[in-house]
N, C-alpha and C positions, 0 to 999 in steps of 0.2 A: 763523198768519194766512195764506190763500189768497190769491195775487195774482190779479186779475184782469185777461186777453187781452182789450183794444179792439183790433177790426181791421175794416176795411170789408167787404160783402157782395161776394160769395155765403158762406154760412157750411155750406151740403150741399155733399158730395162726392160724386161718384159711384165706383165700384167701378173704373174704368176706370184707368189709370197709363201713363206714355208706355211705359214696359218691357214693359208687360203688353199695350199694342195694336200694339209691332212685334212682338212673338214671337209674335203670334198673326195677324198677317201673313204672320208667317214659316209659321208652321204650313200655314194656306191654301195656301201656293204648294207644299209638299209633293208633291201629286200630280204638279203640272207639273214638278217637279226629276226624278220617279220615269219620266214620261215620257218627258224630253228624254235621260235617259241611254240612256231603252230602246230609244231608236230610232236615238240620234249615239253611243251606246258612249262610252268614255271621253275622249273628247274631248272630251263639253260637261262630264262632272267636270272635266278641267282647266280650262276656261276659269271656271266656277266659283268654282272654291278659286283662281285668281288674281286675279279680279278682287273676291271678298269677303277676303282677304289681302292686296291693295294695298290696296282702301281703307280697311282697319281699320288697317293701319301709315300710312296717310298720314295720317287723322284722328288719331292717337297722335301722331305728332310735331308738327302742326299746335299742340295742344293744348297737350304736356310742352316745347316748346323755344319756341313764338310765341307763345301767349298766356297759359302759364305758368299757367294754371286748371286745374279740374279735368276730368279724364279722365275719359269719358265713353261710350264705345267700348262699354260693357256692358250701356248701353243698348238696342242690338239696331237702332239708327238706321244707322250705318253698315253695316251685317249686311245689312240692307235693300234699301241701296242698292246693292251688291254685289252680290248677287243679281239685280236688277233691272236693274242694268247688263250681265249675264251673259244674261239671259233677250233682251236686244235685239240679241243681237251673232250673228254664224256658230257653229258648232261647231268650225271651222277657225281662229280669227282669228289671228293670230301672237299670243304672250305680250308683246311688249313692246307691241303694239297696245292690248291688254287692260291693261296697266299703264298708256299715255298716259289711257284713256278714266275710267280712276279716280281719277285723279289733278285731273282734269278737272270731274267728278262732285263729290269731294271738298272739292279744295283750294279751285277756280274757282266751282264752283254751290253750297256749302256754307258752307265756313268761311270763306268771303270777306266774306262778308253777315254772321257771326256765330253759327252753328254754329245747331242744331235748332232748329226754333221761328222765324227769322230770317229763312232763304236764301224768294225767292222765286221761283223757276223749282224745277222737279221735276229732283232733282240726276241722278239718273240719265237720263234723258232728255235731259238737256243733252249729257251723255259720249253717248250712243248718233250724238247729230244733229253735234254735234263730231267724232267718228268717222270718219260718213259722209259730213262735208266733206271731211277732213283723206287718209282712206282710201277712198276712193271702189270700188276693186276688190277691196279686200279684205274692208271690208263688205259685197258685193256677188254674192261670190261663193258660195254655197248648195249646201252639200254634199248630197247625196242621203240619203237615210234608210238604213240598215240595222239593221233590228229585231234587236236580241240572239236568239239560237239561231233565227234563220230559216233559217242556211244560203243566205241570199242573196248573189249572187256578181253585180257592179254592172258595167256596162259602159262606165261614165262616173260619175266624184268628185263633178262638180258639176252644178246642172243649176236652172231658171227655180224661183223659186215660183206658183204660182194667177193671183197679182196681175201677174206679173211676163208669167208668156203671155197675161194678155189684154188691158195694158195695150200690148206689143210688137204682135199682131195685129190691136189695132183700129185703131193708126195706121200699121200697113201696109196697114189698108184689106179686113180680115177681118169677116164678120160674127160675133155670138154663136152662132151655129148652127155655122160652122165651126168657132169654138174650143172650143165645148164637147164635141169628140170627143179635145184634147190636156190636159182640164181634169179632177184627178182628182175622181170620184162626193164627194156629201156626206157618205158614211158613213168615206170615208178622209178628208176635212179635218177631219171632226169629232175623230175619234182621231187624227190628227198624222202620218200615213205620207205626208210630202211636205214640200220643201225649206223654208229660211224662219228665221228665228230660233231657235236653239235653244230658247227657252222660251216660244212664243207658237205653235206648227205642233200640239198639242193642244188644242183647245178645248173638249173633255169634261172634259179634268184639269184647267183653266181654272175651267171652271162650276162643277168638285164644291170648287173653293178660294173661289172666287163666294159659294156658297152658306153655307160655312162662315162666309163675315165677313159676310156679310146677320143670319144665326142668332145671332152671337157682338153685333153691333151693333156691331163695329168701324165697318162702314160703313153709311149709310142707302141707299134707293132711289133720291132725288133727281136724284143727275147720273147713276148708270145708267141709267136709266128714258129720260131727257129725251136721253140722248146716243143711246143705240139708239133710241128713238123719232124724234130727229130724223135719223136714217140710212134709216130705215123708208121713212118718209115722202119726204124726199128724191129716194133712190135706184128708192122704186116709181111713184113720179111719172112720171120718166125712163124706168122700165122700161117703161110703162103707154104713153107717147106712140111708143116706138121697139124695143120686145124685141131688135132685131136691132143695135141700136147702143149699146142699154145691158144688165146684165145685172141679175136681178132680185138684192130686196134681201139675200135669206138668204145668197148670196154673196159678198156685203160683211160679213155678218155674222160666220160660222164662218172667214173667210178672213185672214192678215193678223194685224198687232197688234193689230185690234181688241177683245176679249175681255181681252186681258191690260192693253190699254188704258185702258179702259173702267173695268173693277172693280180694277183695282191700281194705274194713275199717276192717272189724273184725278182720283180718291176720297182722293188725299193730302190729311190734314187739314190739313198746314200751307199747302198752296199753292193751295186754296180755297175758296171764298164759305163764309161762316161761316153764312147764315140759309139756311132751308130752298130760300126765291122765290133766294136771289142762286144756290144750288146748279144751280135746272133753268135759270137761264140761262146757266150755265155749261155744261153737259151740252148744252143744245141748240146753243150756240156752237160748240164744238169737235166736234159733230157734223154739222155743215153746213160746216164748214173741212174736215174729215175729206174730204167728199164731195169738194168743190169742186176739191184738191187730188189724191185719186184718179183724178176723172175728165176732167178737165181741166189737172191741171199735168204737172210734168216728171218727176216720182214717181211710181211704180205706190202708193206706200202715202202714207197723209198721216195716223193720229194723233199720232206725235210732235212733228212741228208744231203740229198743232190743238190737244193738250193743252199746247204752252208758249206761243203764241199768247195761251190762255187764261189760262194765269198772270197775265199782263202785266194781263192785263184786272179783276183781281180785286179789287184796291185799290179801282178805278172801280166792281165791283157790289156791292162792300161799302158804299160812300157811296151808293148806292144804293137798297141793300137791308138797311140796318141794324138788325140783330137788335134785341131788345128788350132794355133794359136789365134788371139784375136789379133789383128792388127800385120799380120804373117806374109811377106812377100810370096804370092804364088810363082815357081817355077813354072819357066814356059819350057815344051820338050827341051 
């Protein structure tokens, strides 16, 4: 005799698996790792392998000693976030820096709330903006690039990023024409040969990981779409009324976290809008905070803001914007 399974709807699966859409996260950001080594040398591997080694021991003990369930870790979620906390930080940071910020990541924006699926702030992002509270000069400070077998011989360790000279020269009172003679060409931001995060200063090895999770359907278009668009728009507005007091928008675009932003924290499925409409309000929110924050606040850069900003906000465009249920009688007019 066959027993038969009552359980409530959805009864289709899709091919998709939490294991199978972080490692294929992970896969994406491949280039940008291939990158960030090629241009910081071993220095962004170490900061790397320590900040995806604390936080995979600190979620293991979170796990095996507090909440005594199962372990989890091979999942590829903490992996993740590791990685993603690496990608935000210098090439230089001190190791115990890189150990508070995962800890942080982890313990604080993760397992606090209840481990995957739960936490609602982007864990890594939390560690990067706790950081840059906490460490203000050492976050801060942006080691210069040196491309493996260049043979380039540096004159100075650290030095401004993009965002960093032209947010300093406009409120000294420079126009965009003078700074754009100390601002490197678009074909070097796009490849990464200039100061800035170790894993956000490529934004070609960025796009070609972009594209991979567009293709794979890890991620949809929604809030990329609607966050570059509302940056677009914004920032050529601005360009359009003042060229000489704003800069046009493709440099907001290739410049900055935005890119790694954009298609890798804000596209977290757990930390936002579940329906397609609650996605582009999401994406144009944190696109216009983005702005506001760049050119206007106290920070040359503003996504990691604008993308936990938007967190906060998501509960709110979920009740908003509430998907459809499964099984849901469609009204007819």
């Amino acid at each position: 005799m066959s027993l038969l399974k009552i359980s409530g709807s959805p009864h289709v699966h899709g091919d998709n698996s939490v294991k199978g859409v972080m490692y294929g996260v992970l896969y994406a950001m491949i280039p940008a790792i291939l990158a960030s080594i090629y241009f910081f040398g071993l220095d962004s591997l170490k900061v790397m392998l320590v900040s995806v080694v604390a936080c995979l021991l600190f979620e293991y003990l979170i796990q095996k000693y507090l909440i005594k369930g199962e372990v989890t870790i091979t999942d590829g979620s903490a992996l993740i976030t590791g990685v993603l906390l690496a990608f935000n930080v210098p090439s230089n940071l001190p190791v115990f820096v890189i150990i508070v910020g995962a800890f942080v990541s982890i313990v604080i924006a993760k397992m606090s709330f209840g481990g995957l699926g739960k936490n609602i702030f982007n864990p890594a992002l939390v560690g990067r903006v706790f950081l840059l509270m906490s460490f203000p000069v050492e976050m801060t400070s942006w080691p210069i690039p040196k491309p493996l077998f260049s043979g380039k011989v540096l004159d100075a360790i650290t030095g401004p990023t993009p965002l960093g000279i032209l947010k300093e020269g406009l409120d000294a009172g420079k126009s965009v024409s003078e700074l754009s003679q100390q601002l490197p060409d678009y074909i070097t931001e796009l490849l990464g040969n200039h100061g800035g995060s170790l894993g956000e200063v490529s934004a070609i090895a960025l796009l070609i990981g972009a594209a991979y999770l567009l293709f794979r359907k890890i991620i949809t278009w929604h809030i990329p779409t609607s966050y570059l668009g509302s940056v677009i728009i914004f920032s050529g507005i601005l360009w359009l009324i003042n060229p000489e007091l704003y800069i046009n928008p493709l440099f907001h675009l290739v410049t900055g976290g935005m890119i790694l932003g954009v298609f890798f924290m804000a596209t977290d499925m757990v930390t936002t809008p579940m329906s397609p409409k609650g996605m582009i309000i999401f994406g144009l929110g944190a696109g216009i905070i983005t702005m506001l924050i760049r050119i206007w606040g106290a920070y040359p850069e503003g996504v990691s803001f604008a993308i936990l900003i938007m967190n906060a906000f998501v509960p709110l465009i979920d009740k908003g914007f509430k998907p459809k249920r499964f099984g849901e009688r469609i009204k007819n007019g």
